[in-house]
N, C-alpha and C positions, 0 to 999 in steps of 0.2 A: 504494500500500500504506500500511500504517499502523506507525506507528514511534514509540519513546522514545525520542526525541533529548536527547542532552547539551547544550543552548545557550550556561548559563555556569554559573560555582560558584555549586554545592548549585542546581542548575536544569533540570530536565528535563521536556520539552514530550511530548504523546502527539497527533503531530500524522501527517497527508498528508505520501508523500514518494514521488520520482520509483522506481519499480521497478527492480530495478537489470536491469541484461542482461548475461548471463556471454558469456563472449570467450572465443575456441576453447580448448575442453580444459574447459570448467568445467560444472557444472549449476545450474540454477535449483532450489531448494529449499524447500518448503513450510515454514515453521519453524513447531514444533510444541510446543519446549519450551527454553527458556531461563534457566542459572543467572547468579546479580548474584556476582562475584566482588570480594574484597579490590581487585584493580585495577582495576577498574569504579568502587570506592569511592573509593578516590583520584585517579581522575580526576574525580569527584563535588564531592570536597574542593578540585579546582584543583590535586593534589599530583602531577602526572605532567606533565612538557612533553611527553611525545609523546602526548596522545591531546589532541586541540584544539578546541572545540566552533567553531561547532556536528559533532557527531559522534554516530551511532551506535553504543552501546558493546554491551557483549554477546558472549563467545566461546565459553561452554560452551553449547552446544545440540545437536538433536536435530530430526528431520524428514522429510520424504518428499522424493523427489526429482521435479520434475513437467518436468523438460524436460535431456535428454542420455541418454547413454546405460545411466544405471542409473534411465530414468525408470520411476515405478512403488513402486522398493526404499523400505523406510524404512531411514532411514541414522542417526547419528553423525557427528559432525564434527569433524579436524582440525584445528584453527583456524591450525595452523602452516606456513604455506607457504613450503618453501624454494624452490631452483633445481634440487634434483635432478639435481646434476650436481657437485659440488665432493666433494673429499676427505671430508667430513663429512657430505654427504649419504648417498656412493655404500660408506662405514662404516659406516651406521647411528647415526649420531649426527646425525643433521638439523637436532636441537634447537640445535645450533651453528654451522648454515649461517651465513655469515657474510652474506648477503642475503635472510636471513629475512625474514618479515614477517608479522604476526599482527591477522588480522579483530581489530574494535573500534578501532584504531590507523593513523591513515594510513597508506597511502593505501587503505585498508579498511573499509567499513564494517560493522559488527556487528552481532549476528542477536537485539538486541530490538526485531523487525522482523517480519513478515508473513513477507517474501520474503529470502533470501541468495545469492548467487551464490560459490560456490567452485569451485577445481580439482575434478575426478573421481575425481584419485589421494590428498585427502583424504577421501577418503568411507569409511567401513565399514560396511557393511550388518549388517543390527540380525535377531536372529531375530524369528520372526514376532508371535511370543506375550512379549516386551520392552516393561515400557512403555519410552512416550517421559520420563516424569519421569526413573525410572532411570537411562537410555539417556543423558540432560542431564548426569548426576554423571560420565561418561566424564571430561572435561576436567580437575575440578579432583581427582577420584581417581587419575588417570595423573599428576597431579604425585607426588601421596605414593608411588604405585608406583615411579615413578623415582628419589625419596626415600631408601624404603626399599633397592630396588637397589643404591643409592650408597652406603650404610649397609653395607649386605652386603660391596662391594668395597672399601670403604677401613678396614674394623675389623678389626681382628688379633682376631677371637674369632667364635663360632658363634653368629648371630641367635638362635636357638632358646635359646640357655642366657645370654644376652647380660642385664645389669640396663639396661635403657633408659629415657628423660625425651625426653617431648613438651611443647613452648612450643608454647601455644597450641592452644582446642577447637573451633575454627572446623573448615569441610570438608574442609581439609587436615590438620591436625592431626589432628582423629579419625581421618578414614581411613590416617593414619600408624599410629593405633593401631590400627587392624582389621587390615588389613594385619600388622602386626607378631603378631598374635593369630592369625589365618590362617596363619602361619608357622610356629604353636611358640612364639613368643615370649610368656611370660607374667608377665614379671616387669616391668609398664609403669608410668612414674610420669607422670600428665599434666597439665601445669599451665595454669590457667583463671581470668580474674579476674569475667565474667559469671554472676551469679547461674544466670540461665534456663539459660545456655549446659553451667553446669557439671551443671545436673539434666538436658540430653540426654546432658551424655556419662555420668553416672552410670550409667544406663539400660542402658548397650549391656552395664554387668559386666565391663569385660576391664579395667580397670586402677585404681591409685590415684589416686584423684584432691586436689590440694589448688587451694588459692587463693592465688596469690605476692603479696595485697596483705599477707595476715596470717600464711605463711611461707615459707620456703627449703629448696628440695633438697638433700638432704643432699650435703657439700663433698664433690670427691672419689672419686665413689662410682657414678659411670656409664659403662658400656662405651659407648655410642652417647646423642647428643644430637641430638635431632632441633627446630631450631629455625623453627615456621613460622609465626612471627611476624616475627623479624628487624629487631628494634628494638636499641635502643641497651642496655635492661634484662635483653631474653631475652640478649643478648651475653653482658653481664655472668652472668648468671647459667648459662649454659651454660659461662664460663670457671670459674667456681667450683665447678659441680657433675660436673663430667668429670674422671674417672680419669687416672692417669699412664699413658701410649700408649691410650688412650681417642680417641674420633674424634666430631668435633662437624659435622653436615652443616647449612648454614644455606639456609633455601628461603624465608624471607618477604623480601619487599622493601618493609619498613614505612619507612627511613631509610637514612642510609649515613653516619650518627653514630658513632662510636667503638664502646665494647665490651668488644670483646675484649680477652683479657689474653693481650699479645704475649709476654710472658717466660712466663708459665705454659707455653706452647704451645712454645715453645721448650723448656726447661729439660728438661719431661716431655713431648714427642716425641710431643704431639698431635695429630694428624690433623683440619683442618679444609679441610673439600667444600663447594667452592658446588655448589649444584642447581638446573638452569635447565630448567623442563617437562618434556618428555619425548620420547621417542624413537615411530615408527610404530609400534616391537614390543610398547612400555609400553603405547599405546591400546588394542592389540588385548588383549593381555595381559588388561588393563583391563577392557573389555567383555566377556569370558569369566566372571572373578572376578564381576562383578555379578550377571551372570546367573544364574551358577549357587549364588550362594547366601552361597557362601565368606564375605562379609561383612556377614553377618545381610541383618534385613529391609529397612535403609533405610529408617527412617521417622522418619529428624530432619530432613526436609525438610518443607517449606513452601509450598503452590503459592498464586502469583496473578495475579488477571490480569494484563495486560501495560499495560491500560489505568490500572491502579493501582501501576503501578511507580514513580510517583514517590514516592505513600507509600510503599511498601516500602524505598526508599531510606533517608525519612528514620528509618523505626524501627530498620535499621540502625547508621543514624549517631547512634542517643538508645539502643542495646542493648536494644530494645525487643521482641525475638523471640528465641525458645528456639531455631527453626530453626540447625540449621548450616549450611544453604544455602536461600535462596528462591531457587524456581525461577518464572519468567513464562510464562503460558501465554498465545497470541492468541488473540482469540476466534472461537468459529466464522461 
């Protein structure tokens, strides 16, 4: 098969690689559409020790199934394989299985690839008339799903009537904001420092948008902060711009630099949630919401070949695309 391998920083090959072969329980998979996530990019950058080139990177995808037992279905992919069998799996919270393990990341490799081999029991079958590009956005909109969730159960107030602040217009961030806007929620403030980036999110109409290189959220003054960024600046600025008993949910894993303002959170009985993917019910959830509309048309996506993923990369890493998510397609 044919594959974007990682081999070193900022270096990715589009070379021949051995097919993989699924091991009982799994299926072989036709991949069909594949999105380049934030930790894709950081492993790109050399900024992950767990994902070690040479490596297939690659988790949000989409595809047919061509050998087991849902051979035929177009499917969706889980990317997250637990043990299905621990306290946290057999709750519904898998996303904490403690012997987790997530395609793109040893000992896995990831589906910007021809061919992927997963479990059966991560598969969801896709309706018939889904595309596959959409069908790709599963992965990194079940994060914000779960997000949002989180946001719902750790805020003392009603999502709907809630003044809420997104860091960051990437595909999670926005679709923090769809989501939140599908909800009721319409009082959103979203902050964005990419030109292109911020005239897609302008586009979608559901919130205010500014630029935190030339200002700041107003102090103070936010029921829910949804940070999906996760740097050391959205920190700061999510301690500054959150309400007293306000709740700050933090989902990017840009650094693990300081921030936060540990007396703020104290003093005024803060609520900070870390948010780590998502749960089976969020995917499925997930693939419903696309489908049927709920969050507009999706069309801040970006398709290209797979065989041009390495530029895709680097326009990425120089902000060089409006997209909020490129998505790779193999060729036929």
């Amino acid at each position: 098969m044919k594959a974007l391998v990682y081999t070193n920083d900022r270096q990715l090959e589009y070379r021949s690689e051995p097919d993989p072969i699924p091991e009982i329980g799994e299926a072989l998979i036709e991949v069909k559409a594949s999105g380049i996530c934030g930790s894709d990019m950081h492993a790109y950058f050399g900024h992950d020790e767990r994902r070690i080139a040479p490596l297939i990177l690659g988790h949000e995808v989409s595809g047919q199934v061509i050998s087991g037992s849902k051979k035929g279905k177009r499917v969706v992919v889980n990317p997250l394989v637990s043990c299905n069998e621990c306290h946290y799996c057999t709750s519904g919270r898998e996303n904490l299985c403690q012997s987790r393990q997530i395609i793109s990341m040893q000992p896995r490799q990831g589906a910007f690839a021809e061919l992927l081999r997963m479990p059966e029991r991560n598969l969801i079958t896709l309706p018939d008339d889904m595309s596959y590009l959409h069908a790709a956005l599963t992965e990194p909109v079940a994060t914000s799903w779960h997000a949002v969730m989180r946001g719902k159960q750790i805020a003392n107030c009603d999502i709907s009537d809630a003044k809420v602040l997104v860091l960051g217009g990437g595909a999670v961030g926005l679709s923090c904001a769809l989501i939140l806007h599908s909800f009721g929620c319409h009082n959103i403030t979203l902050g964005e420092t990419n030109s292109l980036r911020q005239a897609t999110v302008q586009k979608e109409n559901i919130c205010t948008l500014y630029n935190p290189i030339d200002d700041s959220p107003e102090e103070n003054a936010y029921d829910i902060i949804y940070d999906a960024v996760g740097g050391r600046l959205t920190r700061e600025a999510a301690s500054k711009a959150v309400k007293p008993g306000g709740a700050i949910v933090h989902i990017g894993l840009m650094d693990n630099n300081d921030g936060l303002d540990i007396r703020k959170l104290t003093l005024q009985e803060v609520t900070l949630g870390g948010c780590y993917t998502y749960t089976m019910q969020d995917f499925k959830d997930t693939v419903d919401a696309l489908y049927n509309g709920s969050l507009g048309k999706l069309d801040w996506i970006e398709q290209r070949p797979l065989s041009e993923g390495n530029n895709a990369f680097v326009d990425l890493s120089q902000g060089k695309t409006a997209a909020a998510k490129i998505i790779l397609t193999p060729e036929d």
